[in-house]
Backbone as a chain_set.jsonl record, in Angstrom:
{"seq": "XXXXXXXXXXXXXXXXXXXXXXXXXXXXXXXXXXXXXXXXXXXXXXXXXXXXXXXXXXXXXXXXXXXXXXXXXXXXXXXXXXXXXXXXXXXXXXXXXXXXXXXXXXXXXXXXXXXXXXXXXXXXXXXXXXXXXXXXXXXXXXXXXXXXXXXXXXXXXXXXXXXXX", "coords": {"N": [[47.871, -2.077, -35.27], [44.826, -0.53, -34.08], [41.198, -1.396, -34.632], [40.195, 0.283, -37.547], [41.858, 1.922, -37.374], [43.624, 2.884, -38.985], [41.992, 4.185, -40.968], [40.65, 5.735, -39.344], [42.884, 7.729, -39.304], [43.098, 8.538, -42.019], [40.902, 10.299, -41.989], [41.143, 11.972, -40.701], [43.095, 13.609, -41.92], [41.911, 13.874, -44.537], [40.911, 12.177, -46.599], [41.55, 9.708, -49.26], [43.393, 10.323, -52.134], [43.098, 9.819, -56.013], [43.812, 6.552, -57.175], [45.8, 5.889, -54.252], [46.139, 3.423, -52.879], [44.001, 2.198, -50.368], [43.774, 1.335, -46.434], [43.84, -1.985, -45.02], [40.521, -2.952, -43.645], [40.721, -4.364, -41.661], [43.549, -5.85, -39.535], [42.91, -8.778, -39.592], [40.533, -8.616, -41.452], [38.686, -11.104, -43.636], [39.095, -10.969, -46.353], [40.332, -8.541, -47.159], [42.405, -8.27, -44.89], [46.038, -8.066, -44.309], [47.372, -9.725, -42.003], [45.633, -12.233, -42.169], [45.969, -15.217, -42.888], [44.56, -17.061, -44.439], [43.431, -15.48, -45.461], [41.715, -13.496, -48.685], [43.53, -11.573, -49.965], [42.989, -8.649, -50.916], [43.682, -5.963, -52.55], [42.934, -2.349, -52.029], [42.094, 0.629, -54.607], [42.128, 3.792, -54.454], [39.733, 5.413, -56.784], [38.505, 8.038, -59.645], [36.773, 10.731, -57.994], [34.572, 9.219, -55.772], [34.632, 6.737, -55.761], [36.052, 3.359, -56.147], [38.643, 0.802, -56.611], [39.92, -2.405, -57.723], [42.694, -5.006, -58.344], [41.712, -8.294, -58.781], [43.076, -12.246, -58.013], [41.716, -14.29, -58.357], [42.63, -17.896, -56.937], [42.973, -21.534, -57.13], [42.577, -22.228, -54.315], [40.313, -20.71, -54.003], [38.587, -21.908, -55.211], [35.252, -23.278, -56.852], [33.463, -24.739, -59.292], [35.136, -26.397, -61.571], [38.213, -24.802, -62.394], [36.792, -22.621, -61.578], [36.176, -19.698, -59.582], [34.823, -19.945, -56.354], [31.424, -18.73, -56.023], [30.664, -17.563, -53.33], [32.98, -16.669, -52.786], [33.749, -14.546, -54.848], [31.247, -12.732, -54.342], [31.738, -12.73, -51.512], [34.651, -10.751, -52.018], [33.213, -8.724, -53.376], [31.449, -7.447, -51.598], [33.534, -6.62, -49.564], [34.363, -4.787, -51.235], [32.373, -2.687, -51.736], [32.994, -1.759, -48.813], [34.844, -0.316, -48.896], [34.247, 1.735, -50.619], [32.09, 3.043, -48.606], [34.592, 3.835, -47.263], [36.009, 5.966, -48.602], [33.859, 7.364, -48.708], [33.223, 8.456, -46.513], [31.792, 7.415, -44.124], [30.312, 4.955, -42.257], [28.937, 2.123, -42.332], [27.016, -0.889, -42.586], [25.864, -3.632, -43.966], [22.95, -3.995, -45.416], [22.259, -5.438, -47.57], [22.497, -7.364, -50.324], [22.988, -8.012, -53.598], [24.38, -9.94, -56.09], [24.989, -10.656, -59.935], [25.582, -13.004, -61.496], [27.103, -13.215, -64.357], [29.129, -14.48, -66.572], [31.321, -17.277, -65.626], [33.956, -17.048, -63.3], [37.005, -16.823, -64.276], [39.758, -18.926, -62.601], [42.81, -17.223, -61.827], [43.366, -15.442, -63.174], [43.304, -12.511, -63.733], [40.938, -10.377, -62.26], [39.402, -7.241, -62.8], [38.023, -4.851, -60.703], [35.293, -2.502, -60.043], [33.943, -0.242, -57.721], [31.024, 1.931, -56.713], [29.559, 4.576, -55.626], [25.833, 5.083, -55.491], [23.593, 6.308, -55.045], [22.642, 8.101, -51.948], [20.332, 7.696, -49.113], [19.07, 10.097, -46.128], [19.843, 7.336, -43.821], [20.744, 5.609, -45.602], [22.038, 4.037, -48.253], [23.075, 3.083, -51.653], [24.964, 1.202, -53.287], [26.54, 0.524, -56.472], [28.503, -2.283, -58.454], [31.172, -3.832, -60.604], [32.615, -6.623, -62.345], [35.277, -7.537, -63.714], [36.678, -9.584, -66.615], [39.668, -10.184, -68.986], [38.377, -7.728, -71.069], [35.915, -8.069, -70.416], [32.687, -8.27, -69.038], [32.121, -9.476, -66.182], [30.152, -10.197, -63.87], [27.957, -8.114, -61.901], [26.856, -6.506, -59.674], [24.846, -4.976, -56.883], [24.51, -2.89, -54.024], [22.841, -2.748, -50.845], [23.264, -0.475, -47.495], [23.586, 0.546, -44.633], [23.962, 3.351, -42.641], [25.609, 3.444, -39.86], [27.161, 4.62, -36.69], [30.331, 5.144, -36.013], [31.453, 3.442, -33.312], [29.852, 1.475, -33.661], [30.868, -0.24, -35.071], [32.949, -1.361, -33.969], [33.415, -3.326, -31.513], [31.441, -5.723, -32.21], [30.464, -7.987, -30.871], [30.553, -7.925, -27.965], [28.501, -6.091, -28.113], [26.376, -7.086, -29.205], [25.853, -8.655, -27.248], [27.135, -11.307, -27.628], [29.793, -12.402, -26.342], [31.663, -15.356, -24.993]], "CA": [[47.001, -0.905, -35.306], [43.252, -0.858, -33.792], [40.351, -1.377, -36.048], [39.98, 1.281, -38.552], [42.947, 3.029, -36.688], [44.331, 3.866, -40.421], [40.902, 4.7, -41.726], [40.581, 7.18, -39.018], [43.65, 8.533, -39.49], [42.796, 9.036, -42.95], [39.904, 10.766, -42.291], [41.792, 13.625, -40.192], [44.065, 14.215, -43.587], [40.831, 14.506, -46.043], [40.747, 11.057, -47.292], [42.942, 9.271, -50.248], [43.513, 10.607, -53.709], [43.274, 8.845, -56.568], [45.58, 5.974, -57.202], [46.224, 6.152, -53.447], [45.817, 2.461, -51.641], [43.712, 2.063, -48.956], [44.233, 0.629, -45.628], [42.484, -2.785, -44.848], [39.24, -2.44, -42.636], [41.257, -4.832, -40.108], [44.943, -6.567, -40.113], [42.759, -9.891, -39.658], [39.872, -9.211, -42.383], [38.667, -12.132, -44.296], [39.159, -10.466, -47.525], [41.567, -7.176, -47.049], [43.6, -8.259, -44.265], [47.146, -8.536, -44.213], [47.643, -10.602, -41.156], [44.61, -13.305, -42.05], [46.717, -16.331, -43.604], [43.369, -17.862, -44.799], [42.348, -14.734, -46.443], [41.79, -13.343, -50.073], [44.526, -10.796, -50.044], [42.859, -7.396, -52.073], [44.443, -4.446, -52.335], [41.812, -1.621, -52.798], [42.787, 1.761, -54.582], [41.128, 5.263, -54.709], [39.402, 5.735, -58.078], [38.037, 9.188, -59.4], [35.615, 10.91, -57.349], [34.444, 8.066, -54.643], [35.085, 5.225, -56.475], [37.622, 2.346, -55.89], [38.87, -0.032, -58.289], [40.913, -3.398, -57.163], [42.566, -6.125, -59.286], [42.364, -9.974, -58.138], [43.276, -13.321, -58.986], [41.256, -16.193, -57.367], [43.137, -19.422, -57.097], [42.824, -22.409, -56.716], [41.868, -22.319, -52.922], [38.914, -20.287, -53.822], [37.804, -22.773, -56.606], [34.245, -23.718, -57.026], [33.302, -26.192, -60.4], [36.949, -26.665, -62.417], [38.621, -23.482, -62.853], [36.164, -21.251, -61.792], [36.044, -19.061, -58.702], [33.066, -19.88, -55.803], [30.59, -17.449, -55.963], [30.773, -17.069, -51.923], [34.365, -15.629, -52.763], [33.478, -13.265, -55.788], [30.377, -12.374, -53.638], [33.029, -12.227, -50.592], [35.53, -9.783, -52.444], [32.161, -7.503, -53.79], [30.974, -6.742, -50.233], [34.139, -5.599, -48.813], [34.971, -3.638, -52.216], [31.728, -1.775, -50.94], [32.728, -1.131, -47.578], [36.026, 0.6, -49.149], [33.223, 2.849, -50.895], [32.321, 3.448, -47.678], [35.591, 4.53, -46.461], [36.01, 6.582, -49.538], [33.343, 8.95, -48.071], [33.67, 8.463, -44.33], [30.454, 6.79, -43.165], [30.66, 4.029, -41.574], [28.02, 1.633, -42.622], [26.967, -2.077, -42.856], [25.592, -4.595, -45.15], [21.704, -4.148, -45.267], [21.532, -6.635, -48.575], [23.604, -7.349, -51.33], [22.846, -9.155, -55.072], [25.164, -10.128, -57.026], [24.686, -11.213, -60.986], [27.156, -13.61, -61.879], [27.096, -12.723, -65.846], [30.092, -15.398, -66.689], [32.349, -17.433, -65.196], [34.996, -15.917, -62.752], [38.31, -17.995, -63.881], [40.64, -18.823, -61.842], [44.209, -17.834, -62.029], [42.842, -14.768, -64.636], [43.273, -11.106, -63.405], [39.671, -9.445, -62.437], [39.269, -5.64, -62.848], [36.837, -4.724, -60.314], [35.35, -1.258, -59.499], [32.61, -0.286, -57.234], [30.384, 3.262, -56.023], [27.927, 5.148, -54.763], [24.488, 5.136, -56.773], [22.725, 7.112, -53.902], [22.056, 8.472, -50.33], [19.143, 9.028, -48.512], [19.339, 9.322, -44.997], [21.28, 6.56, -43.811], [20.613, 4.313, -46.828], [23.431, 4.107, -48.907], [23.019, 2.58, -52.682], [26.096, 1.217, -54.077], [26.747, -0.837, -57.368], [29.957, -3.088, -58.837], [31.13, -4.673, -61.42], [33.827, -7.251, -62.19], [36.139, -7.952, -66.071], [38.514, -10.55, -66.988], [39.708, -9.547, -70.8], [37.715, -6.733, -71.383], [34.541, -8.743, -70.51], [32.276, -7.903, -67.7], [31.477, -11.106, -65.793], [29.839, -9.9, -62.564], [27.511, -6.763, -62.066], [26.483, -6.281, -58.066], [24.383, -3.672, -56.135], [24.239, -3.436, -52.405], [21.964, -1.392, -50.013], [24.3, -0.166, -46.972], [22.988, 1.45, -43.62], [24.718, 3.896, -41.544], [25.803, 3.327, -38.242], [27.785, 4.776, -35.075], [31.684, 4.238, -35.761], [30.981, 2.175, -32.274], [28.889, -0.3, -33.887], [32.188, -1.392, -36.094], [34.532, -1.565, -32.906], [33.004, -4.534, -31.121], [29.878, -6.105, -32.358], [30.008, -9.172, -29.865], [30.035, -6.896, -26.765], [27.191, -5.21, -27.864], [24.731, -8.102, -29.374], [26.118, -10.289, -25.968], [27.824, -12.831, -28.068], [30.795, -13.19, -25.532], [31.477, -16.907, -24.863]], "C": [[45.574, -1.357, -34.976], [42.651, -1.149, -35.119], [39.728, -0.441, -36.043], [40.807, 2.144, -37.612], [43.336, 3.98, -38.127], [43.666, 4.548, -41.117], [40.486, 5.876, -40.665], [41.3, 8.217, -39.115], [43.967, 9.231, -40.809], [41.714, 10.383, -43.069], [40.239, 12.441, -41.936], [42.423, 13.985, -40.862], [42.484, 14.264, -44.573], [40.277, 13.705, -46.758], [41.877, 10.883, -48.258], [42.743, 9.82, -51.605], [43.989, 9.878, -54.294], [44.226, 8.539, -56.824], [46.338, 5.253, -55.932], [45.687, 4.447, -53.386], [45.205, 2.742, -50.541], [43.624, 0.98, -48.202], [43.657, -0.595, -45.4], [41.43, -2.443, -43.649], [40.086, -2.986, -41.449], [42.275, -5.514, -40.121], [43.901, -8.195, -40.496], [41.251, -9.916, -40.715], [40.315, -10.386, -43.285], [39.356, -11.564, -45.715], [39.968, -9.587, -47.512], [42.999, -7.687, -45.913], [44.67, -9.294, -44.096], [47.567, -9.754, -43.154], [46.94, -11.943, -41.73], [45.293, -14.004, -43.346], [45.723, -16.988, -44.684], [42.669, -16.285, -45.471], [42.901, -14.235, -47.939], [42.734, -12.132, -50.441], [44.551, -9.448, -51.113], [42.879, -6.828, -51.255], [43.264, -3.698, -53.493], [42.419, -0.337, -52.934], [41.74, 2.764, -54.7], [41.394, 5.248, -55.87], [38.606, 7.057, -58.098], [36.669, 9.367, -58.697], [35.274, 10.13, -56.327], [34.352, 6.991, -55.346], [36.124, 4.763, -56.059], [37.681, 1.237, -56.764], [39.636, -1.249, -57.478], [41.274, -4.756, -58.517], [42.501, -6.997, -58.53], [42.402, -10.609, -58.653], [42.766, -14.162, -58.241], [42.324, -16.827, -57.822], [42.416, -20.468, -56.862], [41.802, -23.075, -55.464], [40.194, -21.466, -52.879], [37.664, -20.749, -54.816], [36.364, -22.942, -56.081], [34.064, -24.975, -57.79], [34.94, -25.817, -60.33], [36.908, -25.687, -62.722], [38.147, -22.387, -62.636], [36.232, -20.819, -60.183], [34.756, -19.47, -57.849], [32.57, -18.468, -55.928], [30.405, -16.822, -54.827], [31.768, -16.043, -52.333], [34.239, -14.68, -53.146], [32.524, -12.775, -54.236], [31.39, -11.638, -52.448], [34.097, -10.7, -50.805], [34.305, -8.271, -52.76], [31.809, -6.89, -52.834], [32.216, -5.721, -49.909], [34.869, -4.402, -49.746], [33.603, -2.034, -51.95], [32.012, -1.133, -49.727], [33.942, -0.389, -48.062], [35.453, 1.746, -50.304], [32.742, 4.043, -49.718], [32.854, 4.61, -47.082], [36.32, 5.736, -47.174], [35.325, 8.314, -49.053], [32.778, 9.136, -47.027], [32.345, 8.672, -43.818], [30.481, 5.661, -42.894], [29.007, 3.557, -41.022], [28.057, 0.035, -42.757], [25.877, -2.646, -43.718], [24.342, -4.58, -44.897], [21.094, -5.946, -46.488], [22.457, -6.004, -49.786], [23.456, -8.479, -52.238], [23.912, -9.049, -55.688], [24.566, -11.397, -58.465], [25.749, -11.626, -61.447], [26.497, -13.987, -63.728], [27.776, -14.104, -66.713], [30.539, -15.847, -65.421], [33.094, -17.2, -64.362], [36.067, -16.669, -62.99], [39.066, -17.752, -62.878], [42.047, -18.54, -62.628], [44.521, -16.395, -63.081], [42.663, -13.129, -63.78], [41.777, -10.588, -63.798], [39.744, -8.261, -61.684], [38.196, -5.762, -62.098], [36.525, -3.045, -60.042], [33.814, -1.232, -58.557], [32.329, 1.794, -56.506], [29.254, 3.758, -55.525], [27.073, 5.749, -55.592], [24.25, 6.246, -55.923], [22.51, 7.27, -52.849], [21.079, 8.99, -50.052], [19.106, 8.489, -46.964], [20.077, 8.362, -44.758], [21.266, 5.5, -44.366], [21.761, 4.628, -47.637], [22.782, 2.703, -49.998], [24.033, 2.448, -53.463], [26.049, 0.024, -55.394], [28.318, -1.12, -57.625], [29.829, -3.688, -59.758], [32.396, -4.95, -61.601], [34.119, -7.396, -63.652], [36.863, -8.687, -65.367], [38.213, -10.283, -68.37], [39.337, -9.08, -70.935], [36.155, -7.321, -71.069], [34.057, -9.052, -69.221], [31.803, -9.07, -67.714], [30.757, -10.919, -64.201], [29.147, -8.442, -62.452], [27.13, -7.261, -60.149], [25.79, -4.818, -57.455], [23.955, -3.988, -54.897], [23.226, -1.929, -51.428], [22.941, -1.313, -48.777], [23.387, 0.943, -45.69], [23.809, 2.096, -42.797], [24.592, 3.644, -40.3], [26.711, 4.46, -37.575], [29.17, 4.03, -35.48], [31.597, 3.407, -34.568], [30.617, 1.027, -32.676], [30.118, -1.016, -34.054], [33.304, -2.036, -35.03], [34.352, -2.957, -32.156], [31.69, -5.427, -30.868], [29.833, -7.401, -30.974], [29.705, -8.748, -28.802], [28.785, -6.238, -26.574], [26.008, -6.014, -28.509], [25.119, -8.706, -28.092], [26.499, -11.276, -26.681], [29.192, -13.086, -27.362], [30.493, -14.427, -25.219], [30.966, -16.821, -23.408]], "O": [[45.116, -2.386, -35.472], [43.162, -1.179, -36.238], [38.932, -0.054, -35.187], [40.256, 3.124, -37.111], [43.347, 5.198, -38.305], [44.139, 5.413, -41.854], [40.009, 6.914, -41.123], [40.88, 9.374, -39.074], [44.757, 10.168, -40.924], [41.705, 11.229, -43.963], [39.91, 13.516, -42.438], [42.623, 15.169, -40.591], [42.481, 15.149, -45.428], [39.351, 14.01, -47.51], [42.9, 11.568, -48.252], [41.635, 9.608, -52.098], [44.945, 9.193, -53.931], [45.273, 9.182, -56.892], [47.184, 4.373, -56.096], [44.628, 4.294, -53.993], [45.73, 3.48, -49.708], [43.457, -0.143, -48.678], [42.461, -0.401, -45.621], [41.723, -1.611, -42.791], [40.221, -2.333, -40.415], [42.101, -6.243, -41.098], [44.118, -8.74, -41.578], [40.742, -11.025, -40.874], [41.445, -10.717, -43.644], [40.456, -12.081, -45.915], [40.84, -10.045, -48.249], [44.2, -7.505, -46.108], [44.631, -10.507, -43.893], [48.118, -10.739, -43.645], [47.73, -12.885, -41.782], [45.237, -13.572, -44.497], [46.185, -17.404, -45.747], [41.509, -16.171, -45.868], [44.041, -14.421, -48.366], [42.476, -11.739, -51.578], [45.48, -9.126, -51.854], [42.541, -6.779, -50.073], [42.865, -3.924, -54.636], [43.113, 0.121, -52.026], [40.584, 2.498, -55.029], [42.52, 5.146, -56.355], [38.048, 7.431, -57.066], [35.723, 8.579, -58.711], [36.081, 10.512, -55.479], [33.359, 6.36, -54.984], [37.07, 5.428, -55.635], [36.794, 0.868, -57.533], [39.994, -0.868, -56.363], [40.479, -5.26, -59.31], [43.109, -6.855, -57.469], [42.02, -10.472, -59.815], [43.443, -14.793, -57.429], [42.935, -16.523, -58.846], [41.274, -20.381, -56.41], [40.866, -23.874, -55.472], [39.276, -21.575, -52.065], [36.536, -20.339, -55.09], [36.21, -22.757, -54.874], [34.346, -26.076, -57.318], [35.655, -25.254, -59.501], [35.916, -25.243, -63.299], [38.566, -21.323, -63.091], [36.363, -21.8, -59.45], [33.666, -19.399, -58.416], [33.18, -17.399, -55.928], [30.029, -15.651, -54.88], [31.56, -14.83, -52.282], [34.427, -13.695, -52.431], [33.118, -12.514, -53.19], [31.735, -10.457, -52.407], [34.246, -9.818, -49.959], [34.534, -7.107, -52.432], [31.766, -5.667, -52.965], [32.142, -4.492, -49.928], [35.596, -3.483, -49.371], [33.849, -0.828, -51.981], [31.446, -0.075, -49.453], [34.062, 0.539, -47.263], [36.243, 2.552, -50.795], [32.868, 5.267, -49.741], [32.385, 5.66, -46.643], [37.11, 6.441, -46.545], [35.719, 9.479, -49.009], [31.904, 9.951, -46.73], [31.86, 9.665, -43.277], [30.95, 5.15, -43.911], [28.245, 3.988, -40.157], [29.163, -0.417, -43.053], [24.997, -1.884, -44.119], [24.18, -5.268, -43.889], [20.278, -6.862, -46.386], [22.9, -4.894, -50.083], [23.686, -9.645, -51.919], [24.415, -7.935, -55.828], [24.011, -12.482, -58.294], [26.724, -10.954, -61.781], [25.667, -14.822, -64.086], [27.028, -14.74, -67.455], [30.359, -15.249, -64.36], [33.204, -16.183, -65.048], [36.371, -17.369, -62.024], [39.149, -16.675, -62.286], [42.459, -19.164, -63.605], [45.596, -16.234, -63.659], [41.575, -12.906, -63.249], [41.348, -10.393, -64.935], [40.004, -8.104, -60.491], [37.325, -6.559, -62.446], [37.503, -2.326, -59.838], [32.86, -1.998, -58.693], [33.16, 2.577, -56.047], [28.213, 3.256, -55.1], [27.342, 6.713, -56.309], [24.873, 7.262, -56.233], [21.939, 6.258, -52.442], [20.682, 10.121, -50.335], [19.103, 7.338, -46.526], [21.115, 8.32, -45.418], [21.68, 4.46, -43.853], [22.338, 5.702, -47.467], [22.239, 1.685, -49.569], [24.245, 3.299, -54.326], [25.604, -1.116, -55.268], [29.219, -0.419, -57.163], [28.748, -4.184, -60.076], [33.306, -4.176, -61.304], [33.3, -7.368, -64.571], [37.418, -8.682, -64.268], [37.111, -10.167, -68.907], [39.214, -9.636, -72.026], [35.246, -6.779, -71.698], [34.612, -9.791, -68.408], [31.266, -9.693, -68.63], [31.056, -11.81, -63.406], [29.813, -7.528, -62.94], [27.249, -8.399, -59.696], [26.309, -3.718, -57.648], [23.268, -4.958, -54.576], [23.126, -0.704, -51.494], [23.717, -2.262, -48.885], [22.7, 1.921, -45.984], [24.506, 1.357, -42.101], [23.518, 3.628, -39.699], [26.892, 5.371, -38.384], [29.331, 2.812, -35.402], [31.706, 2.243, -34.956], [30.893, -0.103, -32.274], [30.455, -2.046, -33.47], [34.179, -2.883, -35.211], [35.307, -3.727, -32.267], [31.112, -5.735, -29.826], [28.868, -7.388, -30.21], [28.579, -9.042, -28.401], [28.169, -5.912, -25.559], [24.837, -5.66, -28.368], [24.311, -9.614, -27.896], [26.1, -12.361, -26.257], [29.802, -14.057, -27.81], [29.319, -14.786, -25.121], [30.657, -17.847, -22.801]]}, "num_chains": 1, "name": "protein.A"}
């Protein structure tokens, strides 16, 4: 399937109701997609209202110190749990800037609850926050700024900065 073939074809049904899975941004995302052998393998669901929720489990391969998760990865998984905010309410936006407060820890190996939404819009600013649990205990808070674009932009950025080889 193209990229965001499933997310458009969502969009002509109404979007997902909660509960519902959504599609990854691309078979070969780093983080969502199915195809990418080398990637972090979350599954993001529709939560009430525009919210989305996802569980994961770092391993091993995404270690940092002993036992704990890198913070690239967490960081990694928080972005694209934003862009499935995003796709939630069908704008089609990219990463202006994005903090993340690593609170605790992230173990490895340890089921983290994540959820993430939309603080605010103005114009084509987009204000989303996140936050991550393992055991009932928030270990990760995140807020990202988010700019609208031109479904175009998302289809082939190298073509259009000139980064062909």
């Amino acid at each position: 399937m193209a990229l965001g073939q499933a997310i458009r074809d969502a969009f002509e049904k109404g979007g997902w109701a909660a509960g519902e899975r959504l599609p990854p941004h691309a078979p070969w995302c780093f983080v969502c997609g199915e195809e990418n052998p080398s990637g972090l393998g979350l599954q993001v669901f529709a939560a009430d209202g525009h919210a989305v929720q996802a569980t994961q489990q770092f391993d091993a391969s995404h270690g940092g110190a002993p036992g704990v998760a890198h913070g690239g990865a967490v960081a990694a998984v928080l972005d694209d749990l934003f862009g499935f905010v995003l796709v939630r309410i069908m704008v089609p936006a990219v990463t202006r800037d994005l903090h993340v407060t690593y609170r605790l820890p992230t173990r490895l190996d340890v089921d983290t609850h994540l959820t993430a939404s939309l603080v605010e819009r103005r114009g084509r600013d987009l204000h989303l926050e996140a936050s991550a649990s393992q055991g009932g205990r928030q270990i990760v808070t995140a807020t990202a700024h988010f700019v609208e674009v031109d479904f175009a932009h998302l289809s082939d950025p190298s073509a259009r900065f000139g980064l062909q080889d």
